[in-house]
C-alpha positions as CSV (number, residue, x, y, z in Angstrom):
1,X,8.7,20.4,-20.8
2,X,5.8,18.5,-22.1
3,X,7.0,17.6,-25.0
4,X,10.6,16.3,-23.0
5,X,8.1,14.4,-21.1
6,X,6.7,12.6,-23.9
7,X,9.5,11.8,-25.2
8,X,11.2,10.0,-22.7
9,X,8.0,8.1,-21.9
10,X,8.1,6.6,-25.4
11,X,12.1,5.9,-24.9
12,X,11.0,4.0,-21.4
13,X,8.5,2.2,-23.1
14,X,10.6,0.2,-25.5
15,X,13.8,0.0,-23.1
16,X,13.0,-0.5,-19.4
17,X,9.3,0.6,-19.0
18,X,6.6,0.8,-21.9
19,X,3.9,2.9,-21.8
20,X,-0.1,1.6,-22.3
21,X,-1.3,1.1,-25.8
22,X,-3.7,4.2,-25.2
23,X,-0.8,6.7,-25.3
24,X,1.4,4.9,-28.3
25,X,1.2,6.5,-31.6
26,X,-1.6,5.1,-33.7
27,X,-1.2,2.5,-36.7
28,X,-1.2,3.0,-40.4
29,X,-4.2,1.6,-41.4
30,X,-3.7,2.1,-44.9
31,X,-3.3,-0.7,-47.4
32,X,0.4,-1.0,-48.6
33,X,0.8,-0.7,-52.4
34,X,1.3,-3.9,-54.1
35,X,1.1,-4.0,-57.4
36,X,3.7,-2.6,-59.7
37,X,6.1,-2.6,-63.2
38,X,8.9,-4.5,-61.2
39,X,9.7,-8.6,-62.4
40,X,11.8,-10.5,-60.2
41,X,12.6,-14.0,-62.5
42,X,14.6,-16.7,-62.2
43,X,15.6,-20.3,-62.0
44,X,15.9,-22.9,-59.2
45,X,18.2,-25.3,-59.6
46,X,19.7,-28.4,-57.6
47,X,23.2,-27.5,-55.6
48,X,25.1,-30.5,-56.5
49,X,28.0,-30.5,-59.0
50,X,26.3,-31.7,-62.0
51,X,23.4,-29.1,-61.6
52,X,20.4,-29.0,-63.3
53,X,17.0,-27.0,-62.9
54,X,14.0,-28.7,-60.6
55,X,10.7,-28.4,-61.4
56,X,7.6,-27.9,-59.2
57,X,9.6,-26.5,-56.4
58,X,8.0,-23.9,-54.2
59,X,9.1,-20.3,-54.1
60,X,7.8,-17.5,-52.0
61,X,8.8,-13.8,-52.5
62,X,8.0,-11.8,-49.5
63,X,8.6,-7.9,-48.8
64,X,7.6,-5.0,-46.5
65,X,5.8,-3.8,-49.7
66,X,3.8,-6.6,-49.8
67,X,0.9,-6.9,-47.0
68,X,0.9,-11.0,-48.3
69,X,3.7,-13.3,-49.4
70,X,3.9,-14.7,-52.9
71,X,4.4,-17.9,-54.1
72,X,4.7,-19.9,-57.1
73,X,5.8,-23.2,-58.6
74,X,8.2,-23.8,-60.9
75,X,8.2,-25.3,-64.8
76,X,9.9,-28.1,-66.1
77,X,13.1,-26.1,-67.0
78,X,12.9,-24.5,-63.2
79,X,12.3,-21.1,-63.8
80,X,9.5,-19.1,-62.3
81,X,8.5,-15.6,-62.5
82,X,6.9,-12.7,-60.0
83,X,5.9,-9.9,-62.2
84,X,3.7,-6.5,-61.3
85,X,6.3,-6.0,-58.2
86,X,6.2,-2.2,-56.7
87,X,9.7,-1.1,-56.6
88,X,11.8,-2.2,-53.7
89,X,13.3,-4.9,-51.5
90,X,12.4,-9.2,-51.6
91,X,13.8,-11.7,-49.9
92,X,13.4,-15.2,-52.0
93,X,13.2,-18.8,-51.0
94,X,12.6,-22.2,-52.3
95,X,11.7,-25.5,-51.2
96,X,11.3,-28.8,-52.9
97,X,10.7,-31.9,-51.2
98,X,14.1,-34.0,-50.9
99,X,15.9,-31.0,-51.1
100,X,16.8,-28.8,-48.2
101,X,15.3,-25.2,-48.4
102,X,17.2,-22.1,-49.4
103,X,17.1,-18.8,-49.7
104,X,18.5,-16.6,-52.5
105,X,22.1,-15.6,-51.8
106,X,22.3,-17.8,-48.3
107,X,26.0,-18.9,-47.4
108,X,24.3,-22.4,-46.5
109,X,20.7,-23.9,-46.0
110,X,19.0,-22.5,-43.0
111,X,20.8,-19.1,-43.1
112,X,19.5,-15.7,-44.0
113,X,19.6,-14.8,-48.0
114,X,20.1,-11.6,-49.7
115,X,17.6,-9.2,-50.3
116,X,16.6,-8.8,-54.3
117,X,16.3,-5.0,-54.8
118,X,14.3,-3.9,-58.0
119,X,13.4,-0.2,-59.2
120,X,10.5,0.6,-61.4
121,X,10.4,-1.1,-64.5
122,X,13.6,-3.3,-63.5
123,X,13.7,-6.8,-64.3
124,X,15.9,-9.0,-62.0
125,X,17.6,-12.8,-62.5
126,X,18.1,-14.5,-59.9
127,X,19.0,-18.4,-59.1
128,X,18.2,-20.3,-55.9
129,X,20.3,-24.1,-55.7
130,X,19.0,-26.3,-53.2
131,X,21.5,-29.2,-51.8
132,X,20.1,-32.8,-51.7
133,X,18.7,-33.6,-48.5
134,X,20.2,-36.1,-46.3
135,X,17.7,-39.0,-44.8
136,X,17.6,-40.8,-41.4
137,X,15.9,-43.8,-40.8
138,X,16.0,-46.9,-38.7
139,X,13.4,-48.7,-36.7
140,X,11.8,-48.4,-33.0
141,X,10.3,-50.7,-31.3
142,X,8.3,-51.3,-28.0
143,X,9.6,-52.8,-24.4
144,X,9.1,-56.1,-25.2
145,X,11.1,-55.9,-28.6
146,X,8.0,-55.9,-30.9
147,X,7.8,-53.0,-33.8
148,X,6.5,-49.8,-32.3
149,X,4.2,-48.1,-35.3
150,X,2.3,-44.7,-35.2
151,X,5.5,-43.3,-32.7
152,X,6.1,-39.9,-33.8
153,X,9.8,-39.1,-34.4
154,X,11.7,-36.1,-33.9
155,X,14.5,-34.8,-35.2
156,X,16.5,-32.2,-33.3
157,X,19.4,-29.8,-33.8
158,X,21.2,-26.9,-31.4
159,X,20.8,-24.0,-32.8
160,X,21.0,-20.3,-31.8
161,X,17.3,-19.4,-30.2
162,X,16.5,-15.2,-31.5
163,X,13.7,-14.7,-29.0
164,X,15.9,-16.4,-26.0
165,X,19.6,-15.4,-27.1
166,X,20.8,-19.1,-26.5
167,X,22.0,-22.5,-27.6
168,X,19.0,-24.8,-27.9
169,X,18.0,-28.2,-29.0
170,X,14.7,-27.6,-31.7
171,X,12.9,-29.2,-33.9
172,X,14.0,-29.2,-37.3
173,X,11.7,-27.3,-39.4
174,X,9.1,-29.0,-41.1
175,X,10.3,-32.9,-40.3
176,X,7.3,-34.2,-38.8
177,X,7.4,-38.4,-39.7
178,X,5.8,-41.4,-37.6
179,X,6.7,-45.0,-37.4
180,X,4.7,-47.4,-39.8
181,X,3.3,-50.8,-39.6
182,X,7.1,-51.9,-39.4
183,X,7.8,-49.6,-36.7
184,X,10.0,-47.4,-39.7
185,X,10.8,-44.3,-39.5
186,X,12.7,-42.3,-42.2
187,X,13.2,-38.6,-41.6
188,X,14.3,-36.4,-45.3
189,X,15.4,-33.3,-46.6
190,X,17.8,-32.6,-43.9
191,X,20.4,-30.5,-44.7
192,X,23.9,-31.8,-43.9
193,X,24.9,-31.8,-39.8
194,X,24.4,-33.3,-36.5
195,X,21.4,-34.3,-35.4
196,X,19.4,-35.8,-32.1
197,X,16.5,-38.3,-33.3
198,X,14.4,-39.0,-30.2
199,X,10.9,-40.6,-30.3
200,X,7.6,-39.1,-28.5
201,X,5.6,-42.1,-27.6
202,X,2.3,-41.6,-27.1
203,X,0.2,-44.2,-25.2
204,X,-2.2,-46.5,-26.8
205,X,-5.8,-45.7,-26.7
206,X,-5.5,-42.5,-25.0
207,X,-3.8,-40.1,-27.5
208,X,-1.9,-38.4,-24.7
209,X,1.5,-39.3,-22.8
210,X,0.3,-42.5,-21.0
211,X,0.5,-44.3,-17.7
212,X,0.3,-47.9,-17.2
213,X,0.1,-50.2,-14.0
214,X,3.0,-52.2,-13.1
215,X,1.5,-55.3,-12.4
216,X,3.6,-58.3,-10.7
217,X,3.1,-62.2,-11.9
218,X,2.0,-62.8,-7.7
219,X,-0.9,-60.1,-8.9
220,X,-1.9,-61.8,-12.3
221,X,-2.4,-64.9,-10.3
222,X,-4.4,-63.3,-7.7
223,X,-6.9,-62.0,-10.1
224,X,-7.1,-64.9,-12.2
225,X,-8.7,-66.5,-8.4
226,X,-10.7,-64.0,-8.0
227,X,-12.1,-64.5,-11.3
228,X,-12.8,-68.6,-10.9
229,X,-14.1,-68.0,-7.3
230,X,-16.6,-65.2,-8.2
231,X,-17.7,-67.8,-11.1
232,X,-18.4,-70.5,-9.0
233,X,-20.9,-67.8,-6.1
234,X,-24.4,-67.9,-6.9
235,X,-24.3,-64.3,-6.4
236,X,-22.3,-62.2,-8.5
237,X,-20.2,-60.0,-6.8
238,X,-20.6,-60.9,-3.6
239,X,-17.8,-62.7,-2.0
240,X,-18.2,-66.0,-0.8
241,X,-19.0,-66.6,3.1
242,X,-15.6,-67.2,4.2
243,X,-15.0,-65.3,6.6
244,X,-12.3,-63.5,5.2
245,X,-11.9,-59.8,4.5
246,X,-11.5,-57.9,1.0
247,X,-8.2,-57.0,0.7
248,X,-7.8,-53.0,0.9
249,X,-6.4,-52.0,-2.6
250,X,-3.3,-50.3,-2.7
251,X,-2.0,-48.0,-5.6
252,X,0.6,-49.6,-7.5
253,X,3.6,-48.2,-8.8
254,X,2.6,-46.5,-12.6
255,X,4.9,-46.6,-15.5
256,X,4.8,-44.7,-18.5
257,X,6.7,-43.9,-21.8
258,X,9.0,-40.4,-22.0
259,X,10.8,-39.4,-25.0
260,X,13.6,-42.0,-26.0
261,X,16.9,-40.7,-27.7
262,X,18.7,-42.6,-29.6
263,X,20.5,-45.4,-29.1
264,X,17.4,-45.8,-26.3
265,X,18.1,-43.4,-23.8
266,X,15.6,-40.9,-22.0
267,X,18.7,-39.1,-20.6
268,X,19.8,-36.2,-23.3
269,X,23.2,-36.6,-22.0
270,X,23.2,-39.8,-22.6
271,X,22.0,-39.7,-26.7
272,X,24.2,-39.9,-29.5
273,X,24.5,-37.6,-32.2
274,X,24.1,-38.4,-36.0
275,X,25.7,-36.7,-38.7
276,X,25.0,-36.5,-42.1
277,X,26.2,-34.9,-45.5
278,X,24.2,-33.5,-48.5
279,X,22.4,-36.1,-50.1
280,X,23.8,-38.8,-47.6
281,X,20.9,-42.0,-46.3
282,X,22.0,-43.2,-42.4
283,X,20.2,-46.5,-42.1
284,X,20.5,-48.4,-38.9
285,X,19.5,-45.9,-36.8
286,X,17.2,-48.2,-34.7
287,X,16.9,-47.8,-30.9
288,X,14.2,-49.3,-28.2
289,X,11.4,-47.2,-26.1
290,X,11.4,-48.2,-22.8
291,X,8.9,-47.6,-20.0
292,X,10.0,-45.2,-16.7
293,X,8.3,-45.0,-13.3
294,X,5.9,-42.2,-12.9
295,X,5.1,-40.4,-9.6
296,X,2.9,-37.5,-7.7
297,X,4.2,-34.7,-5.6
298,X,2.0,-33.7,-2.9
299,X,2.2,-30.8,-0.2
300,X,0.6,-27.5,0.9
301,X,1.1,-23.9,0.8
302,X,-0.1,-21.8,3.5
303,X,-2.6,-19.8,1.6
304,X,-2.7,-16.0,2.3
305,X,-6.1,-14.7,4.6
306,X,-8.4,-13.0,1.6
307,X,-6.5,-13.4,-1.6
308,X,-5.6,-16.6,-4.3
309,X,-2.6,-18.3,-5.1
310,X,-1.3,-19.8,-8.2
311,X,0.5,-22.8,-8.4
312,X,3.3,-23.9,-11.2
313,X,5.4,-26.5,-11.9
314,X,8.0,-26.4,-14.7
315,X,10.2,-29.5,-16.1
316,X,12.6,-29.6,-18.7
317,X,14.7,-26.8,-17.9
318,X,17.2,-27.5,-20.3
319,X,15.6,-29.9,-22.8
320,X,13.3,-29.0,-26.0
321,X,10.9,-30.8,-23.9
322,X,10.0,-27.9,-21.2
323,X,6.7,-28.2,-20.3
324,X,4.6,-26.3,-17.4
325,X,1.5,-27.3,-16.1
326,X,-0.3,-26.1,-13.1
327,X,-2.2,-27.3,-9.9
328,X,-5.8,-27.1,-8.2
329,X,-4.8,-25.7,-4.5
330,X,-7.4,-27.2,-2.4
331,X,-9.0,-25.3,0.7
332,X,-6.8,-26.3,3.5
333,X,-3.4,-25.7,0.7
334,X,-2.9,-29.3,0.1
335,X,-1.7,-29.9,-3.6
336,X,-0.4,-32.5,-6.1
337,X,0.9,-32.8,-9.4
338,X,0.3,-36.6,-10.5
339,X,2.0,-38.6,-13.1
340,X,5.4,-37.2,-13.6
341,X,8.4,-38.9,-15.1
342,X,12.1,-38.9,-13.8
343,X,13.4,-35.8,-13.5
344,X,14.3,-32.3,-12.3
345,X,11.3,-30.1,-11.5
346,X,10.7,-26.3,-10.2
347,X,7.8,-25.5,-8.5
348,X,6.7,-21.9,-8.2
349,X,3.5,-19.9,-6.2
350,X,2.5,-16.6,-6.3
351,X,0.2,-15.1,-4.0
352,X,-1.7,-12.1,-5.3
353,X,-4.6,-9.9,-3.1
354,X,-8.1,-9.9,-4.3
355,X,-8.6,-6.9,-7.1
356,X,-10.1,-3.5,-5.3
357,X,-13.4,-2.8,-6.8
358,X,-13.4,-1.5,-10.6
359,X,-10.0,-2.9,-11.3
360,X,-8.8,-5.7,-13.3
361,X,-5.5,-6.3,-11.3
362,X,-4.3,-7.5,-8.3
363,X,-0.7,-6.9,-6.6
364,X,1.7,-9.8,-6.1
365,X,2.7,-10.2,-2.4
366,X,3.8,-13.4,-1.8
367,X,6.0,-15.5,-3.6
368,X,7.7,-19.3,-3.2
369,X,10.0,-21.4,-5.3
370,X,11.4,-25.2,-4.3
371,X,13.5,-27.4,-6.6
372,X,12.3,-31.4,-6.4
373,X,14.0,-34.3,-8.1
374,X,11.4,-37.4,-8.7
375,X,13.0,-40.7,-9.4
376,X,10.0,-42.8,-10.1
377,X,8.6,-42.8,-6.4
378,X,6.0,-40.3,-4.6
379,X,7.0,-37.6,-2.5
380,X,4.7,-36.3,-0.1
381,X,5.3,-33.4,2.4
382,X,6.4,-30.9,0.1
383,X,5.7,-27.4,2.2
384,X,5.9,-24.5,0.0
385,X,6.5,-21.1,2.3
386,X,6.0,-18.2,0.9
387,X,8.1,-14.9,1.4
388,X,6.5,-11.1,0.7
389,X,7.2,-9.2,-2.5
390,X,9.8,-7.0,-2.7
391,X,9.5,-3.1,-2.9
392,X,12.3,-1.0,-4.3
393,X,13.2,2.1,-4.5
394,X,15.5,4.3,-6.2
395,X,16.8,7.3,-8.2
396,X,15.7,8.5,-11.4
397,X,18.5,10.9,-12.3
398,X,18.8,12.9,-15.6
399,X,22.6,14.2,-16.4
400,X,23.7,16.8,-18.7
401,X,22.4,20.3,-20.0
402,X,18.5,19.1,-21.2
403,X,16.0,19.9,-18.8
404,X,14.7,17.0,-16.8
405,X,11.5,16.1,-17.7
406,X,8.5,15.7,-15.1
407,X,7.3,12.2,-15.1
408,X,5.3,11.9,-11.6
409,X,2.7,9.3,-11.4
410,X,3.7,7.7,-14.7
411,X,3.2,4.1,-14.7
412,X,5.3,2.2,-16.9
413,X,5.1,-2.6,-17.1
414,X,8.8,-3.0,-17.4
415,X,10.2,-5.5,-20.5
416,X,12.2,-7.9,-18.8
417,X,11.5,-11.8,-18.9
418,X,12.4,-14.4,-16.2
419,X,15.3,-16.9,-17.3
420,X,14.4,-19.9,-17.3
421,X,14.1,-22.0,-14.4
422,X,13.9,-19.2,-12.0
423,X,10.5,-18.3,-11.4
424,X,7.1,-17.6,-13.3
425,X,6.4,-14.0,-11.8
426,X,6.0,-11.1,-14.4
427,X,8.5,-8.2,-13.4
428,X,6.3,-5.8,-11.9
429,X,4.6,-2.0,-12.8
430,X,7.4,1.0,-12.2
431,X,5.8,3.8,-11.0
432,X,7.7,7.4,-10.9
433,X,7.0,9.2,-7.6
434,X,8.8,12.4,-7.9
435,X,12.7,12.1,-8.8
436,X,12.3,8.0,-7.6
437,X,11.8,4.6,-9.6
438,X,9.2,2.4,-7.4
439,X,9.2,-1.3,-8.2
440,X,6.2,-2.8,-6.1
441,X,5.7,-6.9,-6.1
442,X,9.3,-7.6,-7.2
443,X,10.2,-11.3,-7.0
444,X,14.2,-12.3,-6.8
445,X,15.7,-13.8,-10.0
446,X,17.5,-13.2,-12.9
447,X,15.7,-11.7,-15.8
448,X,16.7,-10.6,-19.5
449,X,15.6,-7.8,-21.8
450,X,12.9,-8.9,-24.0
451,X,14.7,-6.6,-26.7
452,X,17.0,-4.0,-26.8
453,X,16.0,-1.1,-24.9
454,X,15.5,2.4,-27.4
455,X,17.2,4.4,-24.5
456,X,20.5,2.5,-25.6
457,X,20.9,3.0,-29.7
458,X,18.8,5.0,-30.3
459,X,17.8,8.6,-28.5
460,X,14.7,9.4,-27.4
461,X,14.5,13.4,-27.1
462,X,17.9,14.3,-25.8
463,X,18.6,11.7,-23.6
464,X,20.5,8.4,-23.6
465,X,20.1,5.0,-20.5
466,X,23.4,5.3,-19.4
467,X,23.6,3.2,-16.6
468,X,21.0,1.0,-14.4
469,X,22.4,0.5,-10.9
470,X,21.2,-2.0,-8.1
471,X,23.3,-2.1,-4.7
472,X,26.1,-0.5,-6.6
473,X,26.0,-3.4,-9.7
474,X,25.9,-2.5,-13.1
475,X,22.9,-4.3,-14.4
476,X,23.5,-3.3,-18.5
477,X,26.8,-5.4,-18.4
478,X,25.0,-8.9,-17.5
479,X,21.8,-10.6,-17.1
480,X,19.5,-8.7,-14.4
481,X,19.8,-9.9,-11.2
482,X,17.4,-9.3,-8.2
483,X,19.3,-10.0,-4.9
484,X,16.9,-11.2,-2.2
485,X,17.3,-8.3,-0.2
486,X,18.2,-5.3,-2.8
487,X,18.7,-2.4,-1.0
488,X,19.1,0.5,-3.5
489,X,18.4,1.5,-7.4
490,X,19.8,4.3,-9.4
491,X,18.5,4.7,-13.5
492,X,20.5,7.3,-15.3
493,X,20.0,9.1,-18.3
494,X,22.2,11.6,-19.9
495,X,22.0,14.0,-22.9
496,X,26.0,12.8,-24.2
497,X,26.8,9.3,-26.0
498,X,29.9,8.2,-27.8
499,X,29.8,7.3,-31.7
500,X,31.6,4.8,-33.3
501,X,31.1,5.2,-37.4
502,X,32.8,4.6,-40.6
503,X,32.5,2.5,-44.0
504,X,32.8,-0.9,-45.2
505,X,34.4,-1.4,-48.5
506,X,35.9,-4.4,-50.8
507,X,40.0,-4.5,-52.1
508,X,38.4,-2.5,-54.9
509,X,37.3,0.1,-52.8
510,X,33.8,-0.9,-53.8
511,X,30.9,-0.3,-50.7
512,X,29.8,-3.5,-49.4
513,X,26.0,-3.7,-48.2
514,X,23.8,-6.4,-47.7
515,X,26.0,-7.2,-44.9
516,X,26.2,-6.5,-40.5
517,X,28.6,-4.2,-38.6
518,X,29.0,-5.9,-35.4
519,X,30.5,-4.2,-32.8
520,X,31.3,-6.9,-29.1
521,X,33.1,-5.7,-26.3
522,X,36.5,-7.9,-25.9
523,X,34.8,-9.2,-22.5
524,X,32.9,-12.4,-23.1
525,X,31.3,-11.8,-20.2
526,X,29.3,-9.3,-21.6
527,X,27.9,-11.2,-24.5
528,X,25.0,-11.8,-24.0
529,X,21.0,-11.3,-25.3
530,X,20.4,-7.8,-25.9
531,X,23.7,-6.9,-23.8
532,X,24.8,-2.5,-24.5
533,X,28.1,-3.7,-25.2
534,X,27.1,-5.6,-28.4
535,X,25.7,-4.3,-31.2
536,X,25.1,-4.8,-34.8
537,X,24.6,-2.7,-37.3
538,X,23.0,-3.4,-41.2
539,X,25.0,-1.4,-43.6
540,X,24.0,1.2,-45.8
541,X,23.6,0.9,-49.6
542,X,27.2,3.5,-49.9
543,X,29.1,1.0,-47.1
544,X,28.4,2.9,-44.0
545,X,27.7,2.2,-40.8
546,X,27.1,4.2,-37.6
547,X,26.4,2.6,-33.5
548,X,25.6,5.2,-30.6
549,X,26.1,5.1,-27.1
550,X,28.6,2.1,-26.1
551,X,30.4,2.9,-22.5
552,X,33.9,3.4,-22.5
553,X,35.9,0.2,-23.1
554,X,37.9,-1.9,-26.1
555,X,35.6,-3.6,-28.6
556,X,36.1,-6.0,-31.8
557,X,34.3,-4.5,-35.4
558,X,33.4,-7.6,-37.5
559,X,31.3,-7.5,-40.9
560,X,29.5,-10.8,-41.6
561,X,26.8,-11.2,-43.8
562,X,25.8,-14.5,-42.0
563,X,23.7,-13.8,-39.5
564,X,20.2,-14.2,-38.4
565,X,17.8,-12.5,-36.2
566,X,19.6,-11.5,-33.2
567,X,22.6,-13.9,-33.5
568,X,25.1,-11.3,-33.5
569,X,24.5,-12.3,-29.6
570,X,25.2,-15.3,-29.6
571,X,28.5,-16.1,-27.7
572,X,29.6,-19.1,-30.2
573,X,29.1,-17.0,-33.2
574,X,30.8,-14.7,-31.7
575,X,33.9,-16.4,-31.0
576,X,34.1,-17.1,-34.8
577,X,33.8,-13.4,-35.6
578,X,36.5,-12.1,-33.3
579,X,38.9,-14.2,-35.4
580,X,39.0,-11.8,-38.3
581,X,37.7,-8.5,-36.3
582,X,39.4,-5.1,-35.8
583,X,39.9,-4.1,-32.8
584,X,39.4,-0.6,-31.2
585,X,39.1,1.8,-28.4
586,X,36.2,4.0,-26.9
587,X,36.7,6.7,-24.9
588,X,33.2,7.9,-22.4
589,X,31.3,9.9,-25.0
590,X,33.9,9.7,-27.4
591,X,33.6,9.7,-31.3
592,X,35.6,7.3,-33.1
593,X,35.7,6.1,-36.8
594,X,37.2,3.2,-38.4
595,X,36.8,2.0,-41.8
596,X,37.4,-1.5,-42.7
597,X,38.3,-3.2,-45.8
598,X,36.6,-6.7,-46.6
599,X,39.2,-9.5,-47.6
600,X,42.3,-7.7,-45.7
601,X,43.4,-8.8,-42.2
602,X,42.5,-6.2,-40.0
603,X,44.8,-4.9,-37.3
């Protein structure tokens, strides 16, 4: 019974609940092996048709076997060699600058390569072409049509995101170029595509994003007075005996720069893509930085007898420019968040009670969220009202003929993330009282696993997460959703799965490795990060693949060996797979195999 126990804690930990570091196995501290009689050798070459080897390009070798990448530079023929290897598995890359970055055996730049496999003794050839990076450049300049030097420029593209399991505009790796003297910018080595070029102007003097006055030509003249009368007083300073007041001085409307897309918008809607092919120089791609109104939010939250709040506001919900900063609440609640450009804004408080004595943490019990849109002009009166935590409770059920473990007073942090533009709060502590799952300081939302939870492919002790149930909706089969007012829970766990297995071959009837199974139910509803309905799969060195536990429904079986880190999620990649999939059927707790054959059109 202890030992059942254990076991599910540790399946818990890495699906819906993980246990503290205390009670997780501890590390190998050893020092991997890295030396060895295995040579990995080879030759990087330009990817053009008239190819020919390039020398002093950069190549790193990197492997579980080795605690610390290794890199080295290629001769004047282009070859380059990593000898003393201990016997295994490498994955190989080059760069070289012009040239877009590759990795050995990658369908295109910026994809996943093969791994280099090498026994004892072995000596492997391998060759790495890189394409001919494309170049972007054009000019920016300031308001007032002058050159605009020392602007950083960036260059975006949408890409899958592994960490958040979506479409995202990013940075392109290592294209980091400023305007000169000119105001030029010229962005290379990007490998062919569609790009965003947007600039990040940064304000002069200050180093940071900057805010300027807007002063009006009625202004200019007034100060330009008050300069020649306080010339002509005898005492500096002091304003003349007139009789009239000192105007009171009232704040003026601020300005400041925001990151410009080209053609010269600060809208991403509004910006124009550029595409490019291998090897290919855009000129002309000149646009002007303009300046937008800035503005302050002020308000107050009603601040909870004996305890602290915290105070967030997020921007950028769906631009590469998110950024989240926070606020000082003062004593009577009032707040402000000062020089913010155009644009959507969530603003989120948590409410927490002061720590009991010899602990380090305090329980969430209030919580607020309210969506502003600033246009360039202040908004005051912005009342934040909070609303208590939620508790829930619910079932912990174990089906089948295992024993049930005993699990009472375990405490388990739950690895679910908010999405983005929701809400800041951490989904809380679940505590196991008896047969029942209690979730204390739980804040509404939707949330997503931060990775595939162990209970799903893989088995911890006997047992399997079958289903996770709040008021009666499946919360496996889409992004977690917390209702405002939940009323029940139900986690189930049982000690039957179903098994879908077989191998890949080629028309030879060769085995095909170095490649993914992926297995996506034929709902596109359900694809999505870390959902129990999609899976993948790397295959075995003899073709074979095997994936556990996914409920009864019909799914497409695709092999691709183009895939990064969690893509296989991905709805657009996806849709590209299901083109040449197989389809099949899965029975509850059913074992199925299919075998597929690479090349043929499958049924």
């Amino acid at each position: 019974m202890r030992r059942a126990a254990l076991g599910l804690l540790c399946s818990l930990a890495a699906s819906l609940l993980m246990i503290d570091a205390a009670a997780q196995q501890p590390r190998d501290n050893q020092r991997r092996v890295e030396s060895g009689t295995a040579t990995i050798a080879g030759v990087v070459t330009s990817a053009d048709a008239q190819s020919r080897p390039l020398r002093r390009a950069r190549v790193m070798i990197s492997s579980a076997e080795l605690e610390v990448p290794r890199a080295a530079i290629t001769t004047d023929d282009g070859s380059f060699t990593f000898d003393s290897l201990p016997a295994g598995s490498f994955s190989v890359s080059a760069s070289k600058d012009g040239y877009t970055s590759a990795a050995f055996g990658a369908v295109r730049p910026g994809r996943p390569g093969r791994l280099v496999t090498v026994a004892a003794g072995e000596v492997r050839q391998v060759r790495v072409a890189l394409p001919q990076g494309a170049v972007i450049t054009g000019m920016l300049r300031d308001p007032h049509g002058d050159p605009a030097p020392g602007i950083p420029v960036v260059v975006l593209s949408r890409r899958f995101v592994p960490w958040s399991g979506e479409q995202r505009l990013v940075p392109v790796p290592g294209i980091n170029v400023s305007t000169d003297d000119r105001g030029i910018y010229r962005a290379f080595g990007l490998a062919e595509g569609s790009y965003l070029v947007t600039a990040m102007p940064r304000f002069p003097f200050t180093g940071s994003p900057g805010e300027v006055n807007a002063v009006s030509r009625e202004e200019i003249q007034r100060a330009m007075a008050e300069i020649q009368e306080r010339r002509t007083s005898s005492r500096p300073g002091i304003p003349v005996a007139n009789g009239a007041a000192a105007p009171v001085p009232t704040r003026r409307a601020g300005l400041s720069y925001a990151p410009t897309y080209f053609p010269g918008t600060t809208s991403e809607s509004g910006a124009v893509p550029i595409a490019v092919t291998s090897g290919e120089v855009k000129t002309g791609v000149n646009f002007d930085l303009d300046y937008v109104p800035s503005a302050s939010i002020e308000g107050f939250i009603a601040m909870p007898p004996g305890g602290r709040a915290q105070l967030l506001l997020s921007s950028g919900v769906d631009s590469p420019y998110q950024t989240t900063t926070s606020a000082t609440i003062g004593a009577d609640g009032q707040f402000a968040f000062r020089r913010l450009s155009p644009g959507h804004y969530v603003i989120t408080a948590q409410a927490f009670t002061t720590p009991a004595a010899g602990t380090r943490s305090a329980d969430l019990t209030l919580w607020g969220r309210t969506d502003v849109v600033v246009s360039g002009d202040d908004i005051a009166g912005v009342n934040l009202i909070l609303q208590p935590a939620l508790t829930l409770t619910g079932d912990l059920v174990f089906e089948g003929t295992a024993s049930p473990p005993t699990l009472n007073g375990f405490k388990w942090p739950l690895q679910f993330l908010a999405s983005r533009g929701t809400h800041s709060a951490p989904f809380p502590i679940a505590v196991i009282e008896g047969s029942q799952v209690v979730l204390r300081g739980l804040v509404p939302g939707t949330y997503r696993f931060m990775s595939s939870p162990q209970g799903i492919r893989t088995r911890v002790g006997p047992w399997w997460l079958k289903s996770i149930l709040i008021d009666d909706r499946e919360l496996l089969d889409r992004p977690l959703e917390i209702p405002p007012n939940p009323k029940s829970l139900r986690v189930t766990f049982s000690d039957q799965a179903s098994q879908l297995s077989g191998a890949v071959t080629d028309r030879d009837g060769t085995p095909v490795s170095h490649s993914y199974v992926v297995v996506f139910s034929d709902d596109p509803r359900t694809w999505f990060l870390n959902s129990r309905r999609v899976a993948a799969v790397q295959l075995k060195a003899d073709g074979r693949y095997t994936v556990s536990n996914l409920p009864a429904g019909n799914y497409f079986i695709a092999v691709s060996s183009d895939l990064e880190n969690n893509e296989w999620f991905d709805p657009e990649r996806l849709e590209v797979l299901r083109a040449s999939a197989m389809r099949v059927s899965i029975g509850e707790n059913q074992s199925v195999s299919r075998n597929i054959t690479v090349g043929q059109r499958q049924p």
